[in-house]
Structure formats: structure tokens, C-alpha cells
C-alpha positions in Angstrom: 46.2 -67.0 -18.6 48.8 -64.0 -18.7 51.8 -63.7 -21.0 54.9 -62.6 -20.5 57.2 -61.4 -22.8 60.9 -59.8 -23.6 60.3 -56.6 -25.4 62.7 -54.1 -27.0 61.4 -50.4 -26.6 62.6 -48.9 -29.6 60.5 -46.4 -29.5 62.4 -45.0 -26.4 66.0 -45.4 -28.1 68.6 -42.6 -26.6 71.2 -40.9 -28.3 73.8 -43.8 -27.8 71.1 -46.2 -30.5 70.4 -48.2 -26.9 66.3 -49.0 -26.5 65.4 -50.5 -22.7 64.4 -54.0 -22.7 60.9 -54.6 -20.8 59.4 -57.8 -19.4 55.7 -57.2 -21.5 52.9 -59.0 -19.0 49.6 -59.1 -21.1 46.4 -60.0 -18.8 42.4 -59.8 -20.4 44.0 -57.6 -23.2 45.4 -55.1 -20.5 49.1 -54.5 -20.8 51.6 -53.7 -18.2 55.4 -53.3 -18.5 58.3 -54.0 -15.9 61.8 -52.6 -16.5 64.7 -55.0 -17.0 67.6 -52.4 -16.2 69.0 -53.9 -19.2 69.3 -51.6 -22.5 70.8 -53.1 -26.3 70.5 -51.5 -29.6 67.8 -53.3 -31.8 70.9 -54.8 -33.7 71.9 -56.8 -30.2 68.8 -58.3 -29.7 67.1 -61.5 -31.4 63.4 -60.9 -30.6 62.3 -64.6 -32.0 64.2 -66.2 -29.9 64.3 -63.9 -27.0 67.9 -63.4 -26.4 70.7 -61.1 -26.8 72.7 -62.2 -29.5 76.4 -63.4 -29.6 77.6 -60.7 -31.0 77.1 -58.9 -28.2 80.2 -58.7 -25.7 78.3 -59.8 -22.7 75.3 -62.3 -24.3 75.7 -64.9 -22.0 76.2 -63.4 -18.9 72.9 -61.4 -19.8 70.8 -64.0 -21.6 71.6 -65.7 -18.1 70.0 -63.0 -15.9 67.2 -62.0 -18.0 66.2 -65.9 -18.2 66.1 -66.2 -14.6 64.3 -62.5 -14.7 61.6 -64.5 -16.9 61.3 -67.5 -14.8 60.8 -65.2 -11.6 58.3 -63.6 -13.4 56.6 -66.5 -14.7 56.5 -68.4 -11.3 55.0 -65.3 -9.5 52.2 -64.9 -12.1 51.3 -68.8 -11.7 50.9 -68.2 -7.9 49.3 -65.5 -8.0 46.7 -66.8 -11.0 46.2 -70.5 -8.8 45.1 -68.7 -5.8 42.8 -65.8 -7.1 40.5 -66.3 -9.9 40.5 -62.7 -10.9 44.1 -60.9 -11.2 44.6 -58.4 -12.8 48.0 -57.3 -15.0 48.6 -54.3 -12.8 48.5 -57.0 -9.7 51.0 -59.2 -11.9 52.8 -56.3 -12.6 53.1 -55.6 -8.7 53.9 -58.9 -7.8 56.8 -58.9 -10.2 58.4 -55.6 -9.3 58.3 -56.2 -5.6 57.1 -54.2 -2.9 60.3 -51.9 -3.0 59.0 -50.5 -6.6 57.9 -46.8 -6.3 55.4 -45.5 -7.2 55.4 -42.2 -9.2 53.1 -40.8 -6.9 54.0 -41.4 -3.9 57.5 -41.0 -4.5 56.3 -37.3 -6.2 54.4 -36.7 -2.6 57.5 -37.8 -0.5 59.8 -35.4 -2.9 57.6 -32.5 -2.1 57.8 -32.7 1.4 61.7 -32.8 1.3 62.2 -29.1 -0.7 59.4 -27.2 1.0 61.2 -24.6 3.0 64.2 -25.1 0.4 61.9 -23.1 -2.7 59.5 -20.7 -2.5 56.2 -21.3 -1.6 54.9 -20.3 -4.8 57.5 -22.7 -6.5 56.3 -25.7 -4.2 52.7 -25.0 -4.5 52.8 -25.2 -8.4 54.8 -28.8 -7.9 51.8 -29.8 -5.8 49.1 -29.0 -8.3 50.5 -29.7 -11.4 51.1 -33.4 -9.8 47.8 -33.2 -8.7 46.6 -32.1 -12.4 48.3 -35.3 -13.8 46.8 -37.5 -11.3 43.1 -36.5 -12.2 43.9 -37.4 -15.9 45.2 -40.6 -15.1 42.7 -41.6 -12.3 45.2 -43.6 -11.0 47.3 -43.2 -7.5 49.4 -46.6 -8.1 50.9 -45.5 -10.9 54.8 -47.0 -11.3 57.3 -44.8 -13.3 57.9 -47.1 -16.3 53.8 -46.9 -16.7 54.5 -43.3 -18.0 55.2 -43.7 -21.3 55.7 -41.9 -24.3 52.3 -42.4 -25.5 50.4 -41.7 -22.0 52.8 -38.0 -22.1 51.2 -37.5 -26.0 47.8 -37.9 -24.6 48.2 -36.1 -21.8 49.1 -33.3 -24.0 46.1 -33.7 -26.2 43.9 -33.3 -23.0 45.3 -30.0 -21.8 44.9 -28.8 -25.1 41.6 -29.6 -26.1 39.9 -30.6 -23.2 41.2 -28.2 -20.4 42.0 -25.3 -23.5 45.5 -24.8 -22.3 48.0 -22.7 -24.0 51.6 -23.7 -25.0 53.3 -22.4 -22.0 51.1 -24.2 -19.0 51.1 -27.5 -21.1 55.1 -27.1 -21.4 55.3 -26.2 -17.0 53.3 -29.2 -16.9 55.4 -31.6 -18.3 58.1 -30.1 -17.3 57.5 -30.3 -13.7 56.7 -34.5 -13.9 59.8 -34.4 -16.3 61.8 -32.9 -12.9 60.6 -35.7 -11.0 61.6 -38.3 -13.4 65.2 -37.0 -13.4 65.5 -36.7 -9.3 64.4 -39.9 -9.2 66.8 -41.3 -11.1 69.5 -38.9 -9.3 68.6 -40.4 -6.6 68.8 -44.0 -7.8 65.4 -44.9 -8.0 64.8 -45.7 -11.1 67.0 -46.2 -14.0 67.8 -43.5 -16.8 66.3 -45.5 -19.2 62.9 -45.1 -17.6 63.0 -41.4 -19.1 60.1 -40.8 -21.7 60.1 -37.0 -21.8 63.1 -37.0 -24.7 60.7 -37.5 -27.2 58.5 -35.6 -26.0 59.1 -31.5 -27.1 56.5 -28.9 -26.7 56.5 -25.1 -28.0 56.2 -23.0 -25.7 54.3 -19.7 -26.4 56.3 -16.8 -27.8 56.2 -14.3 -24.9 55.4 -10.6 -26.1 56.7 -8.1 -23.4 53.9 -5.7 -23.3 54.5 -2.4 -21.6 52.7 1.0 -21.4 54.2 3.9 -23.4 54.5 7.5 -21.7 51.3 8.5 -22.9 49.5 5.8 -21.8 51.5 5.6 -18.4 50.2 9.1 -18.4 46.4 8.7 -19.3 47.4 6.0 -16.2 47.9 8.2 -13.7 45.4 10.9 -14.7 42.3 8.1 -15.0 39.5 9.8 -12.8 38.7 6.3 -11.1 34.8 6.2 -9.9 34.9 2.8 -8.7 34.2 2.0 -5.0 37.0 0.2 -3.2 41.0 -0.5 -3.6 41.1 0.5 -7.1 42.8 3.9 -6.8 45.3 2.1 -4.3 45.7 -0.6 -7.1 46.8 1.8 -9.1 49.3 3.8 -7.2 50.8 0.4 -6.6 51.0 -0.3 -10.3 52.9 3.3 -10.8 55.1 3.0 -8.0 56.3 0.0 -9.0 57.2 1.5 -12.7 59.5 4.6 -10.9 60.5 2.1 -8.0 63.0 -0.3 -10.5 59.5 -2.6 -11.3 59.0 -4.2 -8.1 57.0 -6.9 -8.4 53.4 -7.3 -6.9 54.4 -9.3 -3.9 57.3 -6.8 -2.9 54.8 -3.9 -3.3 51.9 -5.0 -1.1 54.2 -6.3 1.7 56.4 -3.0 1.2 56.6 -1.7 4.8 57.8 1.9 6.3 60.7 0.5 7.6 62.3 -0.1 3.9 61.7 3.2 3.2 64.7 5.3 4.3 63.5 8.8 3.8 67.0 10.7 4.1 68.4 8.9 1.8 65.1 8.1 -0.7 65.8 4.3 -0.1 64.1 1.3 -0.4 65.7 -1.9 1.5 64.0 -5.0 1.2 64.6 -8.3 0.4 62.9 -10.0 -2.4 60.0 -13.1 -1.9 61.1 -14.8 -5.1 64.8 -14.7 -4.9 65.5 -14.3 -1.1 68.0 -11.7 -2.0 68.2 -8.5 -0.3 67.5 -5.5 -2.8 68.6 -1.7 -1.5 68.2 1.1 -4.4 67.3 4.6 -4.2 63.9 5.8 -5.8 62.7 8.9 -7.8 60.5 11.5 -7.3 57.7 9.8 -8.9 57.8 7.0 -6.5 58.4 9.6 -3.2 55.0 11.7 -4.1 53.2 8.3 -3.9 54.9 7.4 -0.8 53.8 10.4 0.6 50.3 10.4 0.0 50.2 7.0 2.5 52.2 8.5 4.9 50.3 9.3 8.4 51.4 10.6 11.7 50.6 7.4 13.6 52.1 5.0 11.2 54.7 2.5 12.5 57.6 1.2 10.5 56.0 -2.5 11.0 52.6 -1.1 8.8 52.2 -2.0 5.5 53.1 0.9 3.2 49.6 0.4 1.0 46.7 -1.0 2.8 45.5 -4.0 0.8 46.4 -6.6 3.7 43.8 -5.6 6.5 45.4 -8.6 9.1 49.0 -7.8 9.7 48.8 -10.5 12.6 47.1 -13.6 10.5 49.3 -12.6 7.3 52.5 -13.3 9.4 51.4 -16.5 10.8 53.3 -18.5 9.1 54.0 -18.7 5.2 51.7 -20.8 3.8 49.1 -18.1 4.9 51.5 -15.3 3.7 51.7 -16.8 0.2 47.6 -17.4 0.5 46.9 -14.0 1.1 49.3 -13.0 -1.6 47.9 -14.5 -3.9 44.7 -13.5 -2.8 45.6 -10.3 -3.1 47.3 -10.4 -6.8 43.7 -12.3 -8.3 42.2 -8.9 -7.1 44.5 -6.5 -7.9 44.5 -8.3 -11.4 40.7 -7.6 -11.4 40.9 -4.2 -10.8 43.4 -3.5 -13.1 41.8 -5.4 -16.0 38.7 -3.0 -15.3 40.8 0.1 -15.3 42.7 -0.9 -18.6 39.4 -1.7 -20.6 37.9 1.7 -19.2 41.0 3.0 -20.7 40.5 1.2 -23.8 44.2 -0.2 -23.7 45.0 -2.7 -27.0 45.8 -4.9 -24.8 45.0 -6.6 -21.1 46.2 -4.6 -17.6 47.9 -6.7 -15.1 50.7 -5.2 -12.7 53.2 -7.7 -14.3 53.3 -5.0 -17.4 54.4 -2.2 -14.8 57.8 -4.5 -14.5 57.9 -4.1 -18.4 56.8 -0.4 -18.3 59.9 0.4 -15.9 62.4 -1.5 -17.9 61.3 -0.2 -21.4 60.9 3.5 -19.6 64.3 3.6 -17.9 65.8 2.0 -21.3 64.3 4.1 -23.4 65.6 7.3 -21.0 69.2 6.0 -21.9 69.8 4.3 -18.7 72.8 1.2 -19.2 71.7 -1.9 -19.3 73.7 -3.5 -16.3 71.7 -0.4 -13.7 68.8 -1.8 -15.2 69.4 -5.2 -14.5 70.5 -4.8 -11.3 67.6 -2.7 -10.6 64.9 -5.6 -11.3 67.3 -7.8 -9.8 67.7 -10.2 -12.7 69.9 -13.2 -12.1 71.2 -13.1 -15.4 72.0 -9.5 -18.0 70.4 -11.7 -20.7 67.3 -11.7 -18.9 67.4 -7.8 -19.3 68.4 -7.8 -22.5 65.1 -9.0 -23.7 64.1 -5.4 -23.4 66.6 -3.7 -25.0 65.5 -5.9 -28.0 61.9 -4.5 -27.4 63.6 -0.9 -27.7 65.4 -2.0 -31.0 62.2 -3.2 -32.4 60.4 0.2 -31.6 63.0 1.8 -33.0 63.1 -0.1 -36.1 59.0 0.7 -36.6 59.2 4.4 -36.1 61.9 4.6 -38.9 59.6 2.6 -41.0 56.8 4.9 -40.4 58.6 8.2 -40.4 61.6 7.9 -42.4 60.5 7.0 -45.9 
């Protein structure tokens, strides 16, 4: 025989004092609970004898409604318990809520659909898997919203971090990506406010270290006599064009074709895959003598400045395949760089990201302001930049310290 009961979620109390008041449906010791809509502060509600008290402006009024909330309940578990012998207290739970409750899932797969084509396909790919990556932890696909609780988010945590060895950062995108869908779904007036668990929940996320590579690294760089078979050399001209072309990043780079180069005017013209904005800027010497060693007689301006992507035709099939072979492409690159920067014996990993850091710190360091800089990486924001100029200060500060006594 199942039990239902009225119970205050204190646990999930907002700002306001107000906890959300579940119907609690116990069935063979498993647990399940249903959302009232109806949220008191622990000193409105008489637990004993299951009512809001008087003091409460509206008692009667909601005593009334959560009564006949509790009879409907009750009468729909006796049904269903009468005609099967084994129920269990998510089918209770099921049969309370109505088929008109969403589930997480679903309603996560359904959102997905709706903004692809609205953010990139990186960004939508990433909602995809880290739904996916909550799924396999949970092992189950009918999951409600209110079954996410505050204690299934702790544990969830705990898994990435000692079972799957995550670091701060990825366990913070993960929750904050099922946090997202919590919050459109309640936009959207699916689910009530009160459903929200992530409040409670706050995760660190990893102090980022802007790493970069200092002239006479950028240097040994360029100079490296590379023996390796393959696209290592063209790898690494990418890496340094980027650093003297305003620290493109590796998807601008590898789909960088002749026709955004103007050569009277040294000008690159493209518009960027992550932002969708269109980015002109002029480019120094450094960048043109690379340019120059991929330029042929029979090149087209549709070809591919750096001849990494070998199918022009499949790559532009659509963009699904476009961000595939991107991304393809980046794993590699990374590969090859990571090779190169331990045959170096750099302190510290190479990955093209760092030439991004290298241009910023370089064209900083050469006294360039900080707005032509921004602009230049085509940061949204001057704060964004700024984290640079504080990697400058910080240089600055340890060479006085060193050499300055």
C-alpha cells in the first residue's frame, strides 16, 4: 500500500524564506515527489496536521485545494493499486501528474531542436552531449523535472569528479547547461520556479591561467627544424600566422580562403564561425611572408589558404559536416602541436588556443592600446581583453622583483 503525503521542502527555501510544498508518494521504500505549485515559509505550514495555518492570509482557500489535490491523488493510487498487483511509485507518480507532465528529457530533446540554426553548431552540439552525459548517470529517460533534486545534482557532481576525473570547469558547463534548461522551462511556463534546485548548488570553477609564448620562445617556434612526416610544418605556420594576424582562432585559420585576403591592401575580410560577425583588419609582415609561401599560380580565391581540408566539396555540404571536419581537424592539429611543444621542451602544453594569448600579450606588450586589441580579437566585451593587460602587469611586477632589488 503507497503513502501519500504533504511535505514542506525546506531544503529548497528561496531568498523570499518560501520552501515548495510536495505531495510525498512512498511505494516499496521508493520515493517519488509531485509538485503542488504551492510554496509557504516553514512558519505557515502545520506539518502534523497537514494544513496551512490560519495565520496565513489565504489558509482556507489553500487548505481547500491542496485537500482536493490529496484526495485526487489518493483515488488515482487506489485504482491504479486494485487493478495491477505490481505498481510502482514512479507509475503513481505518473498517474498523479497527468499525461501533460514533462519530462526533463524530452522536453531537453524538443528544446534542442528549436535553437539549432539559432547558435552555433559547436554551442548546440555541447547541449546535446552534456544532456546526453546526465542521462547515462541517471539511467533513466522518464525522468520528470521535480525528480532533479538537490541531492541527485550533489551526486552528480561527485561522479564527474571521481568517477569520470573531471576538472572544475567541465563539472561547472555541465551543470550549467541542465541549469539552462531548468530556467527555459520555466520561461516558458512549464514548470514552476520553485522546481529550480541549481541555487544551492555552486561549483568553483577552475582558475584559468592565460598561458602564452614569450618572444624567445615564439622565436625557437618558428626556427624548430621539424622532421616529422605530414602537416606538422603547416600546423605550425598556422599557429604563427594566427599570433601576427590579431589571434585568429583555429577555425577562422583552416577555413581562411584567398578570397579574404586582399593583397593591395594586406587585408584580411572574413567573418567569424563563433560570433557570425564579419571581421576586416589589415595584417603585418609576419603574417604576409607566410601567406606567401602558400601562394601558387593556379590557386583560386574559393581554395583554402592552408591545406589541411583535402574535400572542399564534402566540407561545404552542409554544417554539421563543416563543424565535424573542424573539429576533426583541431584534435589533430592539437596533436601535432603537443608534439612540437614537448620537442621544444616548453614548461607548459602547446595547443593553437595559446597563439590567441601569444598575439594579445605580444601586441600589449609592444604598447598597442587596449581598445585595437580588442577589437582585433573581436572580443564582445574590453573586459574580456583586459584579462591580458593584467597578465602584462603581473610580468611586470616579477621582473622588478627579480631585477630591481
Amino acid at each position: 500500500m503507497a503513502s501519500i503525503k504533504l511535505i514542506l521542502r525546506t531544503s529548497q527555501e528561496d531568498k523570499a524564506g518560501q520552501s515548495p510544498l510536495y505531495i510525498r508518494v512512498i511505494k516499496d521504500r521508493k520515493t517519488k515527489f509531485i509538485t503542488t505549485g504551492v510554496k509557504l515559509k516553514t512558519t505557515e505550514w502545520d506539518d502534523a496536521k497537514q494544513k496551512v495555518k490560519k495565520s496565513h492570509s489565504n489558509s482556507a482557500r489553500m487548505n481547500a485545494f491542496l485537500a482536493q489535490k490529496i484526495a485526487d491523488a489518493q483515488g488515482l493510487v487506489a485504482d491504479h493499486e486494485r487493478k495491477r498487483k505490481n505498481v510502482s511509485a514512479k507509475k503513481l507518480k505518473e498517474a498523479i501528474k497527468g499525461k501533460d507532465a514533462e519530462l526533463f528529457f524530452e522536453y531537453c530533446k524538443n528544446r534542442c531542436a528549436r535553437i539549432k540554426g539559432t547558435v552555433s553548431v559547436a554551442t548546440h552540439r555541447n547541449y546535446v552531449q552534456y544532456v546526453e552525459k546526465f542521462k547515462k548517470f541517471v539511467k533513466d529517460e522518464e525522468l520528470y523535472f521535480d525528480d532533479i533534486t538537490v541531492t541527485m545534482l550533489k551526486d552528480y557532481i561527485n561522479y564527474m569528479s571521481n568517477t569520470l576525473k573531471n576538472g572544475a570547469t567541465t563539472i561547472h558547463y555541465s551543470i550549467r547547461i541542465l541549469s539552462l534548461m531548468f530556467k527555459e522551462a520555466a520561461r516558458e511556463d512549464i514548470i514552476p520556479d520553485s522546481l529550480y534546485p541549481f541555487s544551492k548548488v555552486q561549483i568553483k570553477r577552475d582558475k584559468g591561467k592565460r598561458l602564452f609564448l614569450n618572444k624567445e620562445q615564439l622565436e625557437q617556434l618558428k626556427n624548430f627544424k621539424i622532421e616529422y612526416e605530414g602537416k606538422d610544418e603547416v600546423f605550425r605556420d598556422m599557429f604563427i600566422f594566427s599570433v601576427y594576424a590579431g589571434g585568429l582562432r583555429f577555425s577562422d585559420v583552416v577555413t581562411l580562403k584567398w578570397e579574404n585576403f586582399n593583397a593591395k591592401e594586406n587585408r584580411i575580410t572574413k567573418t567569424i564561425r563563433k560570433t557570425g560577425r564579419q571581421h576586416s583588419f589589415k595584417i603585418g609582415q609576419q603574417a604576409l611572408d607566410i601567406l606567401q609561401q602558400y601562394k601558387s599560380e593556379i590557386a583560386k580565391p574559393s581554395d583554402f589558404i592552408f591545406p589541411i581540408i583535402e574535400d572542399q566539396e564534402l566540407f561545404e555540404m552542409n554544417k554539421d559536416t563543416e563543424a565535424h571536419i573542424i573539429n576533426a581537424k583541431n584534435i589533430l592539429c592539437g596533436q601535432k602541436l603537443r608534439r612540437l611543444g614537448k620537442a621544444m621542451e616548453l614548461p607548459f602544453t602547446l595547443s593553437f588556443h595559446l597563439s590567441r594569448h601569444t598575439f594579445a600579450t605580444n601586441a600589449l606588450n609592444n604598447g598597442m592600446r587596449i581598445e585595437y586589441v580588442s577589437k582585433l580579437m573581436d572580443h564582445s566585451d574590453i573586459g574580456i581583453t583586459q584579462i591580458y593587460a593584467k597578465i602584462i602587469s603581473e610580468e611586470l611586477d616579477k621582473a622588478v622583483e627579480q631585477y630591481v632589488n
